[in-house]
C-alpha positions as CSV (number, residue, x, y, z in Angstrom):
1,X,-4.3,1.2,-17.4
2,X,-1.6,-1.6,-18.0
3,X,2.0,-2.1,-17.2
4,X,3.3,-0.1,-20.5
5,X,1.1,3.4,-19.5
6,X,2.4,2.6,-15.5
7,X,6.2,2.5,-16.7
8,X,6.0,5.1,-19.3
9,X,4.1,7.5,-16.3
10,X,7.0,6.2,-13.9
11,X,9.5,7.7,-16.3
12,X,8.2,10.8,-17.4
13,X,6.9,11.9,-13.9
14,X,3.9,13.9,-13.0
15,X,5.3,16.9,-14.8
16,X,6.7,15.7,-18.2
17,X,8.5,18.9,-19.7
18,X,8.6,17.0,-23.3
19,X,7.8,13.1,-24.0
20,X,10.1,11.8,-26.6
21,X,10.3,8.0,-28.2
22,X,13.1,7.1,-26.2
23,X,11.2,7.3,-23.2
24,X,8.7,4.6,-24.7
25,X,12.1,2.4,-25.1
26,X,13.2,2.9,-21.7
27,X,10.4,2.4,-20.5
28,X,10.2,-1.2,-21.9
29,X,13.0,-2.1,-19.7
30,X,11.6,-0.8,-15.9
31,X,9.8,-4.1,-15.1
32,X,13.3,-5.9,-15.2
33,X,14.7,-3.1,-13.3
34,X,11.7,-3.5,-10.6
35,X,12.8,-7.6,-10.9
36,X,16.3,-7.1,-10.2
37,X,16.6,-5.0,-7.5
38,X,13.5,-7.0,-5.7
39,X,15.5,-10.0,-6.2
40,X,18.8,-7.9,-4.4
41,X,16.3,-6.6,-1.7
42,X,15.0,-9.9,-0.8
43,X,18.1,-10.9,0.9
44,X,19.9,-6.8,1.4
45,X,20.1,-5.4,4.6
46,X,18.7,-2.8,5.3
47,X,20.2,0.2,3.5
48,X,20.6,4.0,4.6
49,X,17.4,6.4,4.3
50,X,17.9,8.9,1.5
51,X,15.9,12.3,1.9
52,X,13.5,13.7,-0.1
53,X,13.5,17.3,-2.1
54,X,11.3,19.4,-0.6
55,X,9.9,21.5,-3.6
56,X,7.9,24.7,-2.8
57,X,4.5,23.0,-1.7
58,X,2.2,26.2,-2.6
59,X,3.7,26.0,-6.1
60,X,3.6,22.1,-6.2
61,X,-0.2,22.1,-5.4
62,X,-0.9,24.5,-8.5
63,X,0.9,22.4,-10.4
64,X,-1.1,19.6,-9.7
65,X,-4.1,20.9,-11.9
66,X,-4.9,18.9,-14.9
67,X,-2.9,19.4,-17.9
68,X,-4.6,21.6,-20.6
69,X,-5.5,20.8,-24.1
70,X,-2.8,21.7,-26.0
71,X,-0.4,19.8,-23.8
72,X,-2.6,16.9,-24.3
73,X,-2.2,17.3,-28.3
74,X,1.3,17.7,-28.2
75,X,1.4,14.6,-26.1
76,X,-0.4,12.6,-28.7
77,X,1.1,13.7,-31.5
78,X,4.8,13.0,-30.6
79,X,3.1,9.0,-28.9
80,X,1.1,8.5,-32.1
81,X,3.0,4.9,-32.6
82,X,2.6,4.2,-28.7
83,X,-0.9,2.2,-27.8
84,X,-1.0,2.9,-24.3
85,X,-1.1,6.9,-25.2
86,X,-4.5,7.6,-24.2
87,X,-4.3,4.9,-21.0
88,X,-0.4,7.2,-19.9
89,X,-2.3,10.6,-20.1
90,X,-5.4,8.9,-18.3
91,X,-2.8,8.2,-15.9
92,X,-1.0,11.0,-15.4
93,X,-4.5,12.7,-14.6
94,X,-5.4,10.4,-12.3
95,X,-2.2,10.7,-10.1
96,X,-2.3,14.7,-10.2
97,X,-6.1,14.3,-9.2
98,X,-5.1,12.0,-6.1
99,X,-2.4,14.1,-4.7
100,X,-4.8,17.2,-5.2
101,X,-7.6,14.9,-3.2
102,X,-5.4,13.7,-0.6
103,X,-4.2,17.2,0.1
104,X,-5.1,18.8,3.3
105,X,-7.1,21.9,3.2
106,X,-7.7,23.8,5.9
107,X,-9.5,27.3,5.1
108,X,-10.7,30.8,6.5
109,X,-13.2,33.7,6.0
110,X,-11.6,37.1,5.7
111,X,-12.8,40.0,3.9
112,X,-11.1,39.7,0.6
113,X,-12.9,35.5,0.8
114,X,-11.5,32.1,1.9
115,X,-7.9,31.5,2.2
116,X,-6.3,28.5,2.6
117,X,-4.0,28.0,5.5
118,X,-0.6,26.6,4.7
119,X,0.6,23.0,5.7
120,X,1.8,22.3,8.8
121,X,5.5,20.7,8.8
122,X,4.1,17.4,9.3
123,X,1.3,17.6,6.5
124,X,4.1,19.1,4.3
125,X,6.4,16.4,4.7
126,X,3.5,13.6,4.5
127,X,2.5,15.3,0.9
128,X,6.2,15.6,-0.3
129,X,6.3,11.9,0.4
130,X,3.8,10.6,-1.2
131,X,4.4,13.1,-4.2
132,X,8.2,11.6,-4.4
133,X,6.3,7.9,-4.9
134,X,4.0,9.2,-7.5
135,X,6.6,11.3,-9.3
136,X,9.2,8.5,-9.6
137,X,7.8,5.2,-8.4
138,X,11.5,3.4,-8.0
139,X,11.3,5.5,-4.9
140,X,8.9,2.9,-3.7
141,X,11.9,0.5,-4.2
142,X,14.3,2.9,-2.2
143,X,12.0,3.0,1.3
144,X,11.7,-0.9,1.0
145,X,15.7,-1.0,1.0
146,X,15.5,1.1,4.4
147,X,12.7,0.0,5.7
148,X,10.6,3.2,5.4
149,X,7.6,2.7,3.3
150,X,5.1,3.6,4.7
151,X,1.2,2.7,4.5
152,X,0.3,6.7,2.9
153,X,3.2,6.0,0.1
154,X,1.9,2.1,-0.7
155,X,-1.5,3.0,-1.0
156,X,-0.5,6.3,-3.2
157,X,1.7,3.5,-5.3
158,X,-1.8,1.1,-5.7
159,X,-3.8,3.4,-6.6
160,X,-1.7,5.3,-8.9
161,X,0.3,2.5,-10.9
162,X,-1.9,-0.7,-10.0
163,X,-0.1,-2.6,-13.1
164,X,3.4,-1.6,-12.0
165,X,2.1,-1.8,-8.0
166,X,0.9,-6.0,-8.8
167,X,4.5,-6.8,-10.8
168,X,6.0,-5.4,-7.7
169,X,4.2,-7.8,-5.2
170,X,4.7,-10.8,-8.1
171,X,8.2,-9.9,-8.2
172,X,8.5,-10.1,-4.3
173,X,6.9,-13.0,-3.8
174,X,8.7,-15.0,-6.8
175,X,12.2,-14.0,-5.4
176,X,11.6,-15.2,-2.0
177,X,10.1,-18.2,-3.6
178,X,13.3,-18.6,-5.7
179,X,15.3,-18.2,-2.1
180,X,13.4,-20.5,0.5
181,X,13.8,-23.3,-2.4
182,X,17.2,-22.8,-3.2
183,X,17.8,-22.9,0.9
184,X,15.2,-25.5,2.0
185,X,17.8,-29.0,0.8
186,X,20.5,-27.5,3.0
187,X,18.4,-27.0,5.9
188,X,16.9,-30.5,5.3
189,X,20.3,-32.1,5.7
190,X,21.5,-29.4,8.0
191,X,18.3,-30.1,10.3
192,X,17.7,-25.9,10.9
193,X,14.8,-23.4,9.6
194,X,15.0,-22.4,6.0
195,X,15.2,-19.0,5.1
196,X,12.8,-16.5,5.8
197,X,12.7,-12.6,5.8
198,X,13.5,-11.5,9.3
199,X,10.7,-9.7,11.6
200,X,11.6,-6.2,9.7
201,X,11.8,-7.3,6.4
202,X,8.4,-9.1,6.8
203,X,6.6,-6.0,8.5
204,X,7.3,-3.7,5.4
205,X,6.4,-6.5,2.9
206,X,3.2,-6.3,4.9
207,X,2.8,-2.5,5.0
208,X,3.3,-2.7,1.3
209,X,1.1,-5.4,0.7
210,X,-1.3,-2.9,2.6
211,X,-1.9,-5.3,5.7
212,X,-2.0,-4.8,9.1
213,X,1.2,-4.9,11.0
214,X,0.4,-8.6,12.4
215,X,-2.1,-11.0,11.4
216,X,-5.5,-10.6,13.0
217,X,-6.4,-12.9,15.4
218,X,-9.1,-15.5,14.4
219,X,-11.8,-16.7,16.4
220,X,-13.8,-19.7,16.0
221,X,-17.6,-19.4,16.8
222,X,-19.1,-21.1,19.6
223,X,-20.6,-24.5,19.0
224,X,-23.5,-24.7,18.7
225,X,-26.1,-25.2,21.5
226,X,-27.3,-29.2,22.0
227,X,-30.9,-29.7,22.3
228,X,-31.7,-31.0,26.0
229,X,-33.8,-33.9,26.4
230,X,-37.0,-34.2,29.0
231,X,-40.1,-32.6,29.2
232,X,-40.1,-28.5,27.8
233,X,-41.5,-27.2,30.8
234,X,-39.3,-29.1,33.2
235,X,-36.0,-27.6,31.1
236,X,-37.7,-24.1,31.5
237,X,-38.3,-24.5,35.7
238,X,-34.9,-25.9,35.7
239,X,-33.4,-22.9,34.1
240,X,-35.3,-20.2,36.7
241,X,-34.6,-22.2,39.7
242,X,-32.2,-21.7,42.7
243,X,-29.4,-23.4,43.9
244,X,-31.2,-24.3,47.0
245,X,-34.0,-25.7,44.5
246,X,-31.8,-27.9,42.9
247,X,-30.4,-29.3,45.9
248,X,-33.5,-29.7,47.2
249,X,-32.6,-28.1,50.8
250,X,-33.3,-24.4,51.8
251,X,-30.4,-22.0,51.4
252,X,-29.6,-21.3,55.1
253,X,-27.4,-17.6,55.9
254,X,-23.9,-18.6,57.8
255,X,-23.8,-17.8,61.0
């Protein structure tokens, strides 16, 4: 995989009707899209949620199934100046192979065989959101603007397009780089904090980033255990023996 096939996938989608040259052009210019509007989003509020299509989801899953051979050819033959052919069909593959893996199936027996029960409403909607990342990845860019990404759709995103996934992070971290410089001198002289994303912004950087919500506590191990001096088998009576023992009188009951 690199970032030309990732961009070139994020274009076509996971249905490409017909590939032409101009994608490969357009597709040259997503990273500075993906820069630009990370730079925006860095210091945005947070925006309104958009909703998703909702295609038919027994005809989306038969969709999914690998594309045949003469698609392939016809592929190849029109991308025969493009490198990163093979890598963008590899690709494609791979993401129509993910969503058919993370799909739930839930089956049973009757007479004419195994039938597959349809999703629920809330598997439905989890599969149409993920399938929305994978289909056109600047939706990944959208749920950051409103705060809606969630873990299913960043993990989707890595797996799918890890060359566009890492410029993403790069491209995050660069702009609030570029941001808590630029602000740091003025809070210097102004004696406040510097800039920093607010709790909200910070918790979906982290879901993307495919962390846990907060940091995990750390805990330092217990020193370890000094050697007592004296004679062994004192230390070991010692250990065993009673309070009254070490006080040297006999332990009496209150009365």
């Amino acid at each position: 995989m690199s970032l030309e096939s990732d961009c070139l996938l994020a274009l076509t989608g996971l249905f490409p009707t017909q590939v032409e040259l101009r994608d490969i052009e357009a597709a040259r210019t997503l990273p500075e899209t993906f820069a630009k509007r990370t730079r925006s989003w860095v210091t945005a509020k947070q925006g309104a949620f958009t909703y998703y299509k909702t295609p038919d989801t027994d005809k989306l899953f038969r969709d999914l199934a690998p594309p045949t051979q003469p698609e392939i050819a016809e592929w190849l033959r029109i991308l025969v100046d493009f490198p990163e052919a093979n890598e963008w069909i590899a690709g494609l593959q791979n993401a129509r192979d993910y969503m058919r893996r993370l799909w739930p199936k839930n089956t049973f027996d009757t007479p004419a065989g195994p039938r597959t029960f349809p999703l629920s409403v809330d598997d439905a909607a989890d599969m149409h959101s993920v399938f929305a990342v994978l289909d056109e990845p600047t939706r990944v860019l959208d749920e950051l603007g409103s705060y809606t990404l969630t873990t299913q759709q960043a993990l989707a995103f890595s797996e799918c397009y890890p060359d566009l996934y890492q410029f993403t992070l790069a491209s995050i971290t660069e702009a609030c780089g570029r941001k808590l410089a630029k602000d740091l001198p003025g809070a210097t002289r102004e004696r406040r904090m510097p800039w920093f994303p607010d709790g909200d912004k910070d918790l979906v950087m982290r879901v993307l980033e495919l962390l846990p919500p907060e940091p995990l506590p750390q805990f330092a191990p217990p020193p370890p255990a000094k050697p007592a001096d004296g004679n062994p088998v004192e230390q070991a009576v010692e250990g065993t023996a009673t309070q009254g023992d070490l006080s040297g009188k006999p332990m009496t009951a209150n009365k």
